[in-house]
N, C-alpha and C positions, 0 to 999 in steps of 0.2 A: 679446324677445317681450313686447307691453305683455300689462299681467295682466288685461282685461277677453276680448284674445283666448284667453288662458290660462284662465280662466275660460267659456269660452265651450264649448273642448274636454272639459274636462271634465267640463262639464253635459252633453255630448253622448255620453261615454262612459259616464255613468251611466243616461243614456235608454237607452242599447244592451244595457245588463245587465237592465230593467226590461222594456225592452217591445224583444228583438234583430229580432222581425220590421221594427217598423218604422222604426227607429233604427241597426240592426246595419250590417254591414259585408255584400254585397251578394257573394254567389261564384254564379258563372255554371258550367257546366259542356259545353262546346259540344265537336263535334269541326269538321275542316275542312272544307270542299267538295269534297276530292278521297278524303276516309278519315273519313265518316263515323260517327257513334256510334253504335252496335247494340248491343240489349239484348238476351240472348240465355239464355232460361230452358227449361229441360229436366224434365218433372214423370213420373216413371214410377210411373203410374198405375195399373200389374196391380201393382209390387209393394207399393204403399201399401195395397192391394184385399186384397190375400193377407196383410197382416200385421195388419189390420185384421178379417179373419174370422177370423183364429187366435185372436188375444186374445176376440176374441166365444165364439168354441169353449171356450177356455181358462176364461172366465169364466163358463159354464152349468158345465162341469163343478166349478168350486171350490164354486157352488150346490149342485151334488147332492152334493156329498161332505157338507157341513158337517152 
């Protein structure tokens, strides 16, 4: 390998550690055409609601005690 191509890589693997957006190494993340990729989030919302007015409860009463 002449060393100007050698040289050439390595400049390039130093731009990828400085700036990997636009230097880096490039990953895709695709599914196929027949099995798709589906992002599938779940948020239960009454019990984040109820553990969220408890600590509220929780936190008047440490008020009135002190």
């Amino acid at each position: 390998m002449p060393l100007a191509s050698h040289c050439r890589r390595f400049r390039l693997k130093l731009l990828a550690c400085w700036n990997p957006r636009k230097y880096g190494t490039r990953t895709t993340l695709a599914g196929d055409p027949n099995n798709p990729l589906r992002v599938e989030a779940a948020v239960e919302a009454q019990a984040l609601l109820d553990a969220l007015l408890k600590h509220a409860e929780l936190m008047q009463q440490a008020k009135a005690n002190e």
